[in-house]
LODO-75641 format. One record per residue: residue number from 0; residue in three letters; x, y, z of N, C-alpha, C, O in turn. Coordinates in steps of 0.02 Angstrom, whole numbers, plus 50000, padded with zeros to 5 digits. Layout:
<atoms>
 num residu    nX    nY    nZ   caX   caY   caZ    cX    cY    cZ    oX    oY    oZ
 NUM    ALA     X     Y     Z     X     Y     Z     X     Y     Z     X     Y     Z
...
</atoms>
This chain:
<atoms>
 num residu    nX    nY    nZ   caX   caY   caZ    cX    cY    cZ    oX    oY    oZ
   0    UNK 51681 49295 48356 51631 49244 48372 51661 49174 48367 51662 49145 48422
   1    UNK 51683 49142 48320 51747 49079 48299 51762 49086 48354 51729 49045 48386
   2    UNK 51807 49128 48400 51851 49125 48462 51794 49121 48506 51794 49061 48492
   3    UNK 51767 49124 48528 51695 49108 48572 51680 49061 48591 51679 49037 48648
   4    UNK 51656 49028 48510 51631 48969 48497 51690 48924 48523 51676 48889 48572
   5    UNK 51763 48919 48495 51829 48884 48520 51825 48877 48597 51817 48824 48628
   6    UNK 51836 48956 48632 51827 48946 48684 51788 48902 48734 51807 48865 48780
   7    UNK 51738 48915 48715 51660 48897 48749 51673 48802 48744 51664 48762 48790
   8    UNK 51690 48792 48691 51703 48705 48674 51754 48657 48716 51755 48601 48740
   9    UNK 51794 48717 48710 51852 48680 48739 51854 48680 48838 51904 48656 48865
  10    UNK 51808 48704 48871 51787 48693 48924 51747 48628 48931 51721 48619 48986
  11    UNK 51739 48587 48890 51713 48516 48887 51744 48478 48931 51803 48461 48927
  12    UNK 51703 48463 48978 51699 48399 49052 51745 48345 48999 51742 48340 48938
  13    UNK 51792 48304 49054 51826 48234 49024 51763 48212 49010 51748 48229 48953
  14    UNK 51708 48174 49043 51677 48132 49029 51617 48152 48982 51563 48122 48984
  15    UNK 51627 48196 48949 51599 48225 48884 51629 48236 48829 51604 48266 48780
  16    UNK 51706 48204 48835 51749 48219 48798 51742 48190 48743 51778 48211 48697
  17    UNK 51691 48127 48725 51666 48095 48665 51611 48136 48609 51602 48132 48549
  18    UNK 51579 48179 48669 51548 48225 48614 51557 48271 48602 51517 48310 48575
  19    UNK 51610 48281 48616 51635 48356 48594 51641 48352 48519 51665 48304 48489
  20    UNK 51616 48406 48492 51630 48428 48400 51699 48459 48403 51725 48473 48457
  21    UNK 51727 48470 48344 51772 48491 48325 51770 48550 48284 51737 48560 48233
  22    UNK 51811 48589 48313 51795 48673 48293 51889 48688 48239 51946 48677 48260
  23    UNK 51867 48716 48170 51932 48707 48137 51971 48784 48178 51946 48840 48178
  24    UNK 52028 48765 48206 52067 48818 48231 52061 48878 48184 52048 48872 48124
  25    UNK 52072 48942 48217 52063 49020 48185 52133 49035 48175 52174 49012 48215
  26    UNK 52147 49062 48138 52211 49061 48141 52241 49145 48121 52300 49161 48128
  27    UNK 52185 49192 48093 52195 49244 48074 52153 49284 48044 52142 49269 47985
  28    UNK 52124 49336 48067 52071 49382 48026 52091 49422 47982 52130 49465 48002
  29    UNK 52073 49422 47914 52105 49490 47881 52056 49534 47864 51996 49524 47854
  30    UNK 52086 49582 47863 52049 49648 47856 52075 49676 47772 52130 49655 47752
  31    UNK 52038 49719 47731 52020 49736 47653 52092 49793 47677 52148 49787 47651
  32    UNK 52081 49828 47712 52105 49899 47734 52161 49901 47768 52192 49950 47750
  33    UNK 52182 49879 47799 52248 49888 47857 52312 49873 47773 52319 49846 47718
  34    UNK 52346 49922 47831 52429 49898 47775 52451 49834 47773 52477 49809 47724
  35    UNK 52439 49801 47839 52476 49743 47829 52430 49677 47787 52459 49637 47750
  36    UNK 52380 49675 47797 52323 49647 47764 52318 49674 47686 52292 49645 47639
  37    UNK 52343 49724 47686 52337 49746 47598 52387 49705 47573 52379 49676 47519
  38    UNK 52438 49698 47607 52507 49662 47569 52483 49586 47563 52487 49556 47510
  39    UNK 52458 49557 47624 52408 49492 47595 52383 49476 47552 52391 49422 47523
  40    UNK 52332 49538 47534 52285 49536 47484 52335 49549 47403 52321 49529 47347
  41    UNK 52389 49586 47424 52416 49584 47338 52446 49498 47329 52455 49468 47276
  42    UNK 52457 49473 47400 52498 49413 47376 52443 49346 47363 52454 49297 47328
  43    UNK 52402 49357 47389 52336 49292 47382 52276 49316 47343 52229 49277 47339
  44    UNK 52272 49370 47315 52195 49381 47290 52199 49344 47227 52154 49304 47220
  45    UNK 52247 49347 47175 52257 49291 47119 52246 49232 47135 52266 49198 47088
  46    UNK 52219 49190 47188 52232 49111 47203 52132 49118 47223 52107 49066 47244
  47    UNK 52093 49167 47218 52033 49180 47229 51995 49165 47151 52027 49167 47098
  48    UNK 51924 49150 47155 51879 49140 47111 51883 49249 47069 51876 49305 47093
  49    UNK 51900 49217 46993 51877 49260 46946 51836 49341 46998 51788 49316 47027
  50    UNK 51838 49394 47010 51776 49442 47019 51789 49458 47094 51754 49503 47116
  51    UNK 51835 49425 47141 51827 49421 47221 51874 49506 47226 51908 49527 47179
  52    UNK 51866 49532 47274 51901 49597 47291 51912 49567 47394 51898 49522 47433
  53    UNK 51936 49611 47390 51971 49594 47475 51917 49610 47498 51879 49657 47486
  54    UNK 51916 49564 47537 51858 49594 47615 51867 49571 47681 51927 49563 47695
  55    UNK 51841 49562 47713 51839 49549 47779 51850 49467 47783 51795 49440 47773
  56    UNK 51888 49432 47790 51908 49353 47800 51949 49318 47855 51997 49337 47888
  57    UNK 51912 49259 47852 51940 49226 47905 51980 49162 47882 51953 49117 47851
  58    UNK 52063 49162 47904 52095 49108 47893 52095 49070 47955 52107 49088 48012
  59    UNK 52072 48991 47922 52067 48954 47998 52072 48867 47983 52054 48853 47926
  60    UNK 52086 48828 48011 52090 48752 47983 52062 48720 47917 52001 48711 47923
  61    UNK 52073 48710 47889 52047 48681 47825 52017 48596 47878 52043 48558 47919
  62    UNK 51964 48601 47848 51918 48521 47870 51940 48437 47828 51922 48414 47775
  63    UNK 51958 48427 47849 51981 48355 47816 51933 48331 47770 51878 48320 47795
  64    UNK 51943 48314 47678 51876 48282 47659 51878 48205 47662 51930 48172 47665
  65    UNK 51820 48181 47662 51812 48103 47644 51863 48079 47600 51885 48118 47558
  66    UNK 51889 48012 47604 51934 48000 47535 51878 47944 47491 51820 47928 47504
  67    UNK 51913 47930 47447 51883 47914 47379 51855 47854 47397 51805 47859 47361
  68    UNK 51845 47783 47435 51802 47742 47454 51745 47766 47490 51703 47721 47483
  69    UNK 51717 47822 47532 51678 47858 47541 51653 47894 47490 51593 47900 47498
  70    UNK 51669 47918 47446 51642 47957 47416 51603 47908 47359 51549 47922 47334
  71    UNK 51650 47837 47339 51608 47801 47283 51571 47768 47303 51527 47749 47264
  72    UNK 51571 47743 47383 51485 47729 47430 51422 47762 47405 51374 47737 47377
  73    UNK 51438 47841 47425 51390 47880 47416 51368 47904 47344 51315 47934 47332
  74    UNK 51417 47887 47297 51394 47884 47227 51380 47819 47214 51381 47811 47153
  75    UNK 51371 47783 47235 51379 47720 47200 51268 47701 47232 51224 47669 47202
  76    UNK 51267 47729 47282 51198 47742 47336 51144 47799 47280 51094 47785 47249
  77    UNK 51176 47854 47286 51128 47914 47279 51150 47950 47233 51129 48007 47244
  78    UNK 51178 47950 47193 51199 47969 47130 51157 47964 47053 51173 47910 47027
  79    UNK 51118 47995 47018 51094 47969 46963 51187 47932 46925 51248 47939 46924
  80    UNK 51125 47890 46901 51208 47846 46884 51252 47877 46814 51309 47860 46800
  81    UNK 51211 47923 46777 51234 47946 46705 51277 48017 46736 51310 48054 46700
  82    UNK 51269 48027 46818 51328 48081 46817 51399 48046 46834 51457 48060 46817
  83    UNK 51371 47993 46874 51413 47948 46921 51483 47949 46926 51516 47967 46974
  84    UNK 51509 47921 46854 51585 47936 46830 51621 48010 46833 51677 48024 46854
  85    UNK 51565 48055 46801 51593 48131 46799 51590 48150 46887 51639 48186 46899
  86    UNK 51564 48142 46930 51573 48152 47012 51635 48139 47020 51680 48182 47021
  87    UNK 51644 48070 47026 51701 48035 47040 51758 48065 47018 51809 48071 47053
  88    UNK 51753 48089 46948 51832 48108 46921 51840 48180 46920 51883 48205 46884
  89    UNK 51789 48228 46969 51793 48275 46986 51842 48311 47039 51848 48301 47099
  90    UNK 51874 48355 47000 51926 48389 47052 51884 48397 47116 51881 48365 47169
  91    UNK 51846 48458 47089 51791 48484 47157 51750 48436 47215 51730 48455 47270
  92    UNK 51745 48383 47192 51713 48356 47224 51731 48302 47274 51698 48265 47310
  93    UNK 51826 48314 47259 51842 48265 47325 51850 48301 47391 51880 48279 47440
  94    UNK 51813 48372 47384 51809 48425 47430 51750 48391 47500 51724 48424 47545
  95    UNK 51743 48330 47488 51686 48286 47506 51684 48309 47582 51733 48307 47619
  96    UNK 51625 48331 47599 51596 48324 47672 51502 48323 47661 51464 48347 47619
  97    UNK 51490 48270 47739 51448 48271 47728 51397 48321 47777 51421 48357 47821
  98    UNK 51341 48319 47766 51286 48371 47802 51241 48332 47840 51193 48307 47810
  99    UNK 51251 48319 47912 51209 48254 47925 51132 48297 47960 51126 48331 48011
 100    UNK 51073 48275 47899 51031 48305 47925 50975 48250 47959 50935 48210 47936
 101    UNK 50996 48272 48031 50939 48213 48082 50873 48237 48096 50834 48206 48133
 102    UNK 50855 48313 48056 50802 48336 48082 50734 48332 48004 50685 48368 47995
 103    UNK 50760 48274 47963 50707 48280 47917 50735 48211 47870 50794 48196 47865
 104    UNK 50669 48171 47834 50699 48105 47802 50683 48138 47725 50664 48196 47715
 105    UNK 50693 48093 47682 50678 48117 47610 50630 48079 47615 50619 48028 47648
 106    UNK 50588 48120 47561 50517 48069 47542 50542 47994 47496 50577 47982 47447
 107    UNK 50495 47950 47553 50534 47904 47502 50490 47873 47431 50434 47882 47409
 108    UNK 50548 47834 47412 50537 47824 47337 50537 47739 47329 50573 47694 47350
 109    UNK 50477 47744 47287 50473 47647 47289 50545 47638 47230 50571 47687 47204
 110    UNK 50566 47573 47218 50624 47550 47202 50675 47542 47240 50723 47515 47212
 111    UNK 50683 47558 47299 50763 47592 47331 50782 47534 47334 50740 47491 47348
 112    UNK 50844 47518 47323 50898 47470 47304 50926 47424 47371 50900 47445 47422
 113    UNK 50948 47398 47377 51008 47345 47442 51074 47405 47428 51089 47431 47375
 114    UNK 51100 47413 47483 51172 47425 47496 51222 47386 47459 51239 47327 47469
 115    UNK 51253 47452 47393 51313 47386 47349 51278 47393 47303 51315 47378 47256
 116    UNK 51224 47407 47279 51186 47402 47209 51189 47468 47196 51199 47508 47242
 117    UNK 51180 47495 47112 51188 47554 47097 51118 47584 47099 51095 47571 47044
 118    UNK 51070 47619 47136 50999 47636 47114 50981 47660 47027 51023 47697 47001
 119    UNK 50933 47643 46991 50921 47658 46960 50868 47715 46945 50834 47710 46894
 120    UNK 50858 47776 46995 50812 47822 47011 50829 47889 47005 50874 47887 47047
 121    UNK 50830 47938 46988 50871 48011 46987 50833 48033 47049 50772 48028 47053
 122    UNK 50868 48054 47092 50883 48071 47163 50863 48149 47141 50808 48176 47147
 123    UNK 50920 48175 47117 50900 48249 47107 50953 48254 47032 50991 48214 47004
 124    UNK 50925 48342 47014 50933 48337 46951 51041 48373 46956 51085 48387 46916
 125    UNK 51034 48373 47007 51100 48406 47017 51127 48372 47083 51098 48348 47132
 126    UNK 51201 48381 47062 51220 48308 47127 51298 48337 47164 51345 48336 47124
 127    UNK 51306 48350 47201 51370 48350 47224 51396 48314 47294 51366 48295 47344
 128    UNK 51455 48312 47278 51491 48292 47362 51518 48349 47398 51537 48342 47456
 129    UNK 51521 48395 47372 51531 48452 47413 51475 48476 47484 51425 48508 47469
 130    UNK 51484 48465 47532 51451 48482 47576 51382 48429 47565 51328 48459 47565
 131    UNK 51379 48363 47557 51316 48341 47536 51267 48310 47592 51282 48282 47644
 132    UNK 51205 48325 47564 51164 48341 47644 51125 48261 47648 51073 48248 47617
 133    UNK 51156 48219 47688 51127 48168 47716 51057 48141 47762 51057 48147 47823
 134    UNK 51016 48120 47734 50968 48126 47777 50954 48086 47816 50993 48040 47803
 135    UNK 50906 48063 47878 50926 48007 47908 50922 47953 47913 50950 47915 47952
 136    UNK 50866 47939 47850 50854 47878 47805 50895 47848 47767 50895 47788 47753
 137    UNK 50947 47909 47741 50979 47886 47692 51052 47842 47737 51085 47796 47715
 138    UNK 51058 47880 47808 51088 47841 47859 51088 47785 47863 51138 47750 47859
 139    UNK 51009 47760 47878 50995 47695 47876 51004 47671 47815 51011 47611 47826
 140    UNK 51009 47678 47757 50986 47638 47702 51073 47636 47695 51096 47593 47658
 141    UNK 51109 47672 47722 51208 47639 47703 51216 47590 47758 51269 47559 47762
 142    UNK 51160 47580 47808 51193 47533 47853 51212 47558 47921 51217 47513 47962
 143    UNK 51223 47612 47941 51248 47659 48000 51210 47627 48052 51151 47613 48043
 144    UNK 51245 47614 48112 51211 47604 48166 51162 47648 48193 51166 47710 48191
 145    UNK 51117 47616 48218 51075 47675 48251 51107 47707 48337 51094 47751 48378
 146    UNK 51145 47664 48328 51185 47692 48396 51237 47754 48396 51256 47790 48442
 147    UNK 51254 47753 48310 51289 47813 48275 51260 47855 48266 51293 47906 48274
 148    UNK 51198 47865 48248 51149 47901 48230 51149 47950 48297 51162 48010 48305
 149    UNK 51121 47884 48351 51099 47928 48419 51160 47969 48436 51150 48023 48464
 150    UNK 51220 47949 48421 51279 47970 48429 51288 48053 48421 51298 48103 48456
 151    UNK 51278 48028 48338 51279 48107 48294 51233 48177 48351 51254 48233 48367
 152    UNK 51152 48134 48372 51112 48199 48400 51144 48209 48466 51122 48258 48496
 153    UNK 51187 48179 48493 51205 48195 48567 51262 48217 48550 51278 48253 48597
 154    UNK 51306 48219 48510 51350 48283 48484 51329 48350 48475 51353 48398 48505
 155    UNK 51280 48354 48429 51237 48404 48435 51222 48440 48474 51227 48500 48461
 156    UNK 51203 48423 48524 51129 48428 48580 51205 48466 48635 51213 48524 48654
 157    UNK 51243 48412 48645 51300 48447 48684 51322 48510 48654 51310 48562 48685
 158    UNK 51357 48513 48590 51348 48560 48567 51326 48634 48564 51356 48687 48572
 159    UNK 51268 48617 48548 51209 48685 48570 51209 48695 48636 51232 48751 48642
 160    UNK 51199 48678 48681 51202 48684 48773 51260 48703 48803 51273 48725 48859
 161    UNK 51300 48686 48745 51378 48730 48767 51382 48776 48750 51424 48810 48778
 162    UNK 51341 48813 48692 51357 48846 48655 51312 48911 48700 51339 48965 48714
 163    UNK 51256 48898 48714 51193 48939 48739 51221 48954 48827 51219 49010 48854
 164    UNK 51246 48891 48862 51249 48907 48914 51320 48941 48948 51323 48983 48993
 165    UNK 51367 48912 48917 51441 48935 48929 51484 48992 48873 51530 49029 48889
 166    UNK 51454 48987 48808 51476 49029 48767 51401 49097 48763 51410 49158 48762
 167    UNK 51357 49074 48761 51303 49129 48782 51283 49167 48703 51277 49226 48685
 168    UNK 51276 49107 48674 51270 49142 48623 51216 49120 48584 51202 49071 48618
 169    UNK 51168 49119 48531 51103 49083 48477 51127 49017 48455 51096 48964 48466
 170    UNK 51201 49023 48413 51208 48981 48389 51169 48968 48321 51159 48916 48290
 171    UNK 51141 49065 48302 51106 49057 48229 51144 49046 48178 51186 49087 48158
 172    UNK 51133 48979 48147 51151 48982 48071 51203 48945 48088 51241 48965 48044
 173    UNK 51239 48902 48123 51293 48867 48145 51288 48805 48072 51240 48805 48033
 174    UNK 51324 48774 48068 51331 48722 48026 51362 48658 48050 51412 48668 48084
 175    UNK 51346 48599 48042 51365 48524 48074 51391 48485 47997 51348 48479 47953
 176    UNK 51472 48457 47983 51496 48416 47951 51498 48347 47987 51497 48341 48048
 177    UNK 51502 48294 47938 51555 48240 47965 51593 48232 47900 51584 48234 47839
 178    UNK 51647 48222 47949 51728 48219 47928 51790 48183 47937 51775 48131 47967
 179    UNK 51836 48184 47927 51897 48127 47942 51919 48201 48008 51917 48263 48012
 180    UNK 51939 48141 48051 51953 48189 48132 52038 48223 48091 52068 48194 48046
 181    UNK 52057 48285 48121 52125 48322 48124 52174 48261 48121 52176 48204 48145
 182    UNK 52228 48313 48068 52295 48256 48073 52319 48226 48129 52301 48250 48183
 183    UNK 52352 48183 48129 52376 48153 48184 52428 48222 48218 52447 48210 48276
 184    UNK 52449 48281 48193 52492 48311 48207 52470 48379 48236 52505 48421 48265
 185    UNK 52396 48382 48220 52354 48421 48248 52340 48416 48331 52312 48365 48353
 186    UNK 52361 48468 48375 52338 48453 48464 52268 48442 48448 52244 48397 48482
 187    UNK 52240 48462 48419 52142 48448 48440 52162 48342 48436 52143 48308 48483
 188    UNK 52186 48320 48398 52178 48272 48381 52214 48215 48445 52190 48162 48464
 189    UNK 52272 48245 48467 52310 48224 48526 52275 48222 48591 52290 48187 48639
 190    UNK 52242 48250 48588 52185 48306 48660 52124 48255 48653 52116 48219 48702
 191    UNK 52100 48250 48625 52027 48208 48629 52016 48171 48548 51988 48187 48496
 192    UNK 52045 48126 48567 52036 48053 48525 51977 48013 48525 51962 47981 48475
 193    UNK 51923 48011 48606 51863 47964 48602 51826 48007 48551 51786 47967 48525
 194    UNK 51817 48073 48520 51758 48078 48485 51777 48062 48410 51772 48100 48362
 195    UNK 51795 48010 48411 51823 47976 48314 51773 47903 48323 51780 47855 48360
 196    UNK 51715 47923 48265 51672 47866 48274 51699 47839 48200 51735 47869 48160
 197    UNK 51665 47762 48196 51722 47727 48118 51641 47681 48129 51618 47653 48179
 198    UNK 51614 47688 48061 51574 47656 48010 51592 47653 47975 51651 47671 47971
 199    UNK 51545 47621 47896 51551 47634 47834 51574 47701 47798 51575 47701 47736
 200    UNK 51589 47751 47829 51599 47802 47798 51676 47804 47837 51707 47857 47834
 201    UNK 51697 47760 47865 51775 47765 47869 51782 47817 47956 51738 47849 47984
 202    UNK 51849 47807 47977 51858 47854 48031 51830 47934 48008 51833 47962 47953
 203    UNK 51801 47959 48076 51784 48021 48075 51728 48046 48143 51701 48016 48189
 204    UNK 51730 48106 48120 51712 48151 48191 51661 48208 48167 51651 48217 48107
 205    UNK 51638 48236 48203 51562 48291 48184 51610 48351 48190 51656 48336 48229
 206    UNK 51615 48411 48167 51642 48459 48163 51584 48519 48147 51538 48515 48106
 207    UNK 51598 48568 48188 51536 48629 48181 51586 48695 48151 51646 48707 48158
 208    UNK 51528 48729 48112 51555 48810 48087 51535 48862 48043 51475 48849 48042
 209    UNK 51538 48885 48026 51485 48954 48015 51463 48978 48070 51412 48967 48103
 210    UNK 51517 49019 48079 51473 49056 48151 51458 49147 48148 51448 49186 48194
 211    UNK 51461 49162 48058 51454 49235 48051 51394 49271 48085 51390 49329 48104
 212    UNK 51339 49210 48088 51252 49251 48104 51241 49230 48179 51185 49229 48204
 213    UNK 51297 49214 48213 51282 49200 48283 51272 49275 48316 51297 49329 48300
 214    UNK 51233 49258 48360 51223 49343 48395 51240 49305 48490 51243 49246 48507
 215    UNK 51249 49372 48534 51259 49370 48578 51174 49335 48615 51121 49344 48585
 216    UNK 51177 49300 48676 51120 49282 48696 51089 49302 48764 51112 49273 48814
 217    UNK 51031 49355 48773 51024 49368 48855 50977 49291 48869 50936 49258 48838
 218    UNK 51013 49287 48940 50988 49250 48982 50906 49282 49016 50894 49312 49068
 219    UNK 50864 49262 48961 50816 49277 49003 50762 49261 48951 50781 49254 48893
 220    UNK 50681 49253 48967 50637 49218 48925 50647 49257 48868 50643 49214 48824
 221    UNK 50656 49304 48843 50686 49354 48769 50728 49308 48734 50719 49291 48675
 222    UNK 50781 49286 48777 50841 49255 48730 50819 49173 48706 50839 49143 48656
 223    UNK 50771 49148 48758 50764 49083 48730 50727 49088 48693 50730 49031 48668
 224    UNK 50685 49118 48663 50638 49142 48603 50692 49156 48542 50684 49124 48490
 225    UNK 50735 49194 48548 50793 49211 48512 50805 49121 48493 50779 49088 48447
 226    UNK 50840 49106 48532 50861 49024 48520 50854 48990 48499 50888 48956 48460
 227    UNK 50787 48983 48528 50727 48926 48490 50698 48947 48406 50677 48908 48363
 228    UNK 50707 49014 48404 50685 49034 48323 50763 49009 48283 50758 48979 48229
 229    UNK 50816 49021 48305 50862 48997 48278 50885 48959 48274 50931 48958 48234
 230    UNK 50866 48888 48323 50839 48855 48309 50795 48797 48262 50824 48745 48245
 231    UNK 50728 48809 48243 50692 48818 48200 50689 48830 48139 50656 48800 48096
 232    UNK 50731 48885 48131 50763 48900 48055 50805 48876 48048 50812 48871 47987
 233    UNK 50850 48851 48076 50924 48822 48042 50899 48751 47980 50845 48721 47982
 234    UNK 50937 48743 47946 50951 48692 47922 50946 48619 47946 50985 48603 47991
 235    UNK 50894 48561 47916 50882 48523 47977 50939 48503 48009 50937 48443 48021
 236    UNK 50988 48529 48028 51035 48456 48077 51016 48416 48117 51012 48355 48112
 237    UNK 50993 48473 48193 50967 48447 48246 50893 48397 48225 50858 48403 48175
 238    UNK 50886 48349 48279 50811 48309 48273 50764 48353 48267 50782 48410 48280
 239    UNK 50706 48344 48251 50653 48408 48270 50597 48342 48308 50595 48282 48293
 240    UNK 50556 48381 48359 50522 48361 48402 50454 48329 48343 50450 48343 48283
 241    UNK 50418 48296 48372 50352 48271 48324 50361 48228 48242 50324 48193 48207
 242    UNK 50432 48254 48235 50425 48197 48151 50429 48148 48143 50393 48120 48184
 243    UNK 50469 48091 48093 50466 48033 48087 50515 47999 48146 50530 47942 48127
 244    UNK 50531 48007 48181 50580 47969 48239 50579 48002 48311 50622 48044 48326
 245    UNK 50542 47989 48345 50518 48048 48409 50575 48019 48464 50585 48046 48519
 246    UNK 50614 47950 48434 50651 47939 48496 50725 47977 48477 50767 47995 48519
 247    UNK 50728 47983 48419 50788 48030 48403 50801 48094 48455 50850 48109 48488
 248    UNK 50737 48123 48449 50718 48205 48473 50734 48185 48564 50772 48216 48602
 249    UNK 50691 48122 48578 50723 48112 48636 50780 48119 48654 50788 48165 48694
 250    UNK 50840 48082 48636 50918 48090 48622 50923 48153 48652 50933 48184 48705
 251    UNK 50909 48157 48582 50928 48266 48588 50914 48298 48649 50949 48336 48682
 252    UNK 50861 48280 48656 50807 48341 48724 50865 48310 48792 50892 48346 48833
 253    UNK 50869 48264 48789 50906 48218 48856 50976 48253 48872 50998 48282 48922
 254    UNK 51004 48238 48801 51084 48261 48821 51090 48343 48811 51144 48367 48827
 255    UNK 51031 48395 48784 51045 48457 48778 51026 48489 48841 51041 48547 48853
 256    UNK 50984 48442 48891 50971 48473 48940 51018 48457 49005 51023 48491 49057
 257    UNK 51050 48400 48988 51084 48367 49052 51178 48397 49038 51222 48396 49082
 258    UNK 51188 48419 48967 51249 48475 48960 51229 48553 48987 51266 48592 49017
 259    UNK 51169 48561 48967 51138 48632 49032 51157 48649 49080 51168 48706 49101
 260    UNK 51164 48582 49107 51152 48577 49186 51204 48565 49219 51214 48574 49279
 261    UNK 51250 48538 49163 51318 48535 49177 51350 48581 49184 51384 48589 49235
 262    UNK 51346 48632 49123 51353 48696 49098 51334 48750 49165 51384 48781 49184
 263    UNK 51286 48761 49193 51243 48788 49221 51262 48785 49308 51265 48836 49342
 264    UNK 51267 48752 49322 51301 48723 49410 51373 48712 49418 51401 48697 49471
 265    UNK 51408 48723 49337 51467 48715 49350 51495 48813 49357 51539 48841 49389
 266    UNK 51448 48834 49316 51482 48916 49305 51455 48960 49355 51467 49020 49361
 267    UNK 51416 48923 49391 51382 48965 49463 51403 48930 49503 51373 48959 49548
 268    UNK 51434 48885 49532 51463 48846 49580 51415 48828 49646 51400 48851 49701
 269    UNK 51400 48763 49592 51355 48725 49635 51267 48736 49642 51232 48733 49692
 270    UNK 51252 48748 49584 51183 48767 49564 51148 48823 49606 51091 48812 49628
 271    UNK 51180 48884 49620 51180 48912 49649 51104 48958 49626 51087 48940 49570
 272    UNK 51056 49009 49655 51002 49040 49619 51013 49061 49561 50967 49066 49520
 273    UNK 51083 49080 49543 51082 49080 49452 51085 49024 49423 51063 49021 49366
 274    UNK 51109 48973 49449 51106 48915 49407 51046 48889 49397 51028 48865 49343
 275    UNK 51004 48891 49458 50948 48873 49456 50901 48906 49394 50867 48876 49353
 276    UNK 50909 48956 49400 50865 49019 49352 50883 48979 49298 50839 48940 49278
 277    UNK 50958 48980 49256 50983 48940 49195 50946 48887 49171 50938 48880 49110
 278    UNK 50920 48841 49218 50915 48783 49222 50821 48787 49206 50786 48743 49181
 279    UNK 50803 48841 49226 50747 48840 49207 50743 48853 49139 50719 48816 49096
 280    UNK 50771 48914 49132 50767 48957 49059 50798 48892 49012 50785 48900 48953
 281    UNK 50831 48839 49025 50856 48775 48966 50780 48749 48962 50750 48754 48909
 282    UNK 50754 48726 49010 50681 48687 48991 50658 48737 48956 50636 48708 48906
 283    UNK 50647 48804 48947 50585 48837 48934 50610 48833 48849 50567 48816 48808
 284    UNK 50683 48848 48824 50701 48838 48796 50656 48769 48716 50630 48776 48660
 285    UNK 50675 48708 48768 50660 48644 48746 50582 48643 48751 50547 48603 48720
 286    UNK 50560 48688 48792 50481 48707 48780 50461 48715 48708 50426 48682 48670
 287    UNK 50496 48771 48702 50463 48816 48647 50487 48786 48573 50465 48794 48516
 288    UNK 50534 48754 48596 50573 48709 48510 50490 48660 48519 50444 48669 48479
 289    UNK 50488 48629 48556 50438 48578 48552 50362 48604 48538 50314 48571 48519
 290    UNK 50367 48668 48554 50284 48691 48531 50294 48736 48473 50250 48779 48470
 291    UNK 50328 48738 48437 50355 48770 48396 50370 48846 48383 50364 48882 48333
 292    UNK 50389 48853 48438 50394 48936 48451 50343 48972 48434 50343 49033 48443
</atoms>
């Protein structure tokens, strides 16, 4: 599925070449059982968490984390301040990526501070930078352009429409980072350079993955039901239609349908009656996200 997903991405139009996400290269499946994979497993299972036994794994790019002026932003923002120091001088936690969730705000809280001030509020009772889930208030409240923002959902939105129309697949349970873009020594990084956006959180790029619960997708009103529930359940990344920012969802709906279509007239050559059909089944799609399946 990883090879799918790779595939399916890397058919990205030049002039989409800014929103393309970044998929960490695969580099090797191992298997618990094969001989040659057993000899793996005697040489790496010691470098595993306490209790792990061999199983089924995938070796594939390690994701670049934030470095340490990013990370004391976001502690210095949303951090109860009595963990603050122990974050910071945390091994684990310069594992820093963030979770940009555009499809839900936090409730907000009277006090909230200026950008540069330490809040004095406990956020939550447990705090990490590991994978930490950004919401899109909290976007605004570091300062992020809203032009970054719109940025982030039309990464997305391309994304998913690549994913549904050219890779043909749900796209259940997928996952969205932002990150510092591939080494300079990395081809992804040589190959498409416009998608490195630079705010306050320093150079970086949207990167997608978890793709264990992706399932295959039929083209037909069945599968966009499939879609749209998976959809729905995921984790907020994507905008969701009706909440606090309806022009966000716009974004989204705009560029997930107009990569469709791209998608869609390019793989039938020339919007041919299957493309057409495609092109329906994407609206019905964006239907049913919007009425809530």
């Amino acid at each position: 599925m990883h090879q799918i997903v790779q595939h399916s991405l890397n058919q990205t139009t030049i002039k989409n070449s800014h929103l393309r996400v970044q998929v960490p290269d695969c580099h090797r499946f191992i298997r618990p059982d094969t001989e040659a994979d057993q000899e793996w497993w005697r040489d790496h299972l010691h470098r595993f968490p306490p209790g792990y036994a061999p199983c089924n794994t995938l070796q594939s790019q390690r994701i670049p984390p934030f470095p340490l002026h990013t990370r004391e932003l976001l502690v210095s923002r949303f951090c109860p301040v009595d963990l603050g120091e122990e974050i910071l001088n945390s091994k684990a936690n310069e594992d820093c990526l963030i979770r940009p969730y555009l499809g839900r705000r936090r409730i907000r809280q009277h006090g909230s501070t200026p950008l540069g001030s330490a809040p004095r509020r406990r956020v939550r009772p447990f705090f990490s930078l590991r994978n930490y889930p950004l919401h899109e208030d909290q976007m605004e409240e570091l300062g992020i352009p809203a032009r970054d923002i719109r940025l982030y959902a039309r990464m997305m939105a391309n994304a998913l429409a690549t994913l549904h129309w050219v890779g043909e697949i749900d796209a259940n349970d997928v996952e969205f980072v932002l990150a510092p873009p591939p080494p300079t020594t990395s081809t992804q990084s040589t190959q498409n350079p416009s998608n490195v956006i630079f705010n306050v959180f320093g150079s970086h790029t949207m990167w997608i993955l978890d793709f264990d619960l992706c399932r295959s997708l039929p083209i037909n009103a069945a599968g966009m039901e499939q879609a749209a529930t998976a959809f729905l359940r995921n984790d907020p990344f994507y905008p969701r239609p009706g909440r606090d920012d309806p022009g966000l969802w716009s974004v989204f709906r705009e560029q997930y349908l107009r990569t469709a279509e791209e998608c869609c007239c390019r793989l039938t050559v020339g919007c041919s009656s299957e493309g057409k059909k495609r092109l329906l089944l994407s609206r019905l799609f964006v239907e049913l996200v919007e009425n809530g399946h």
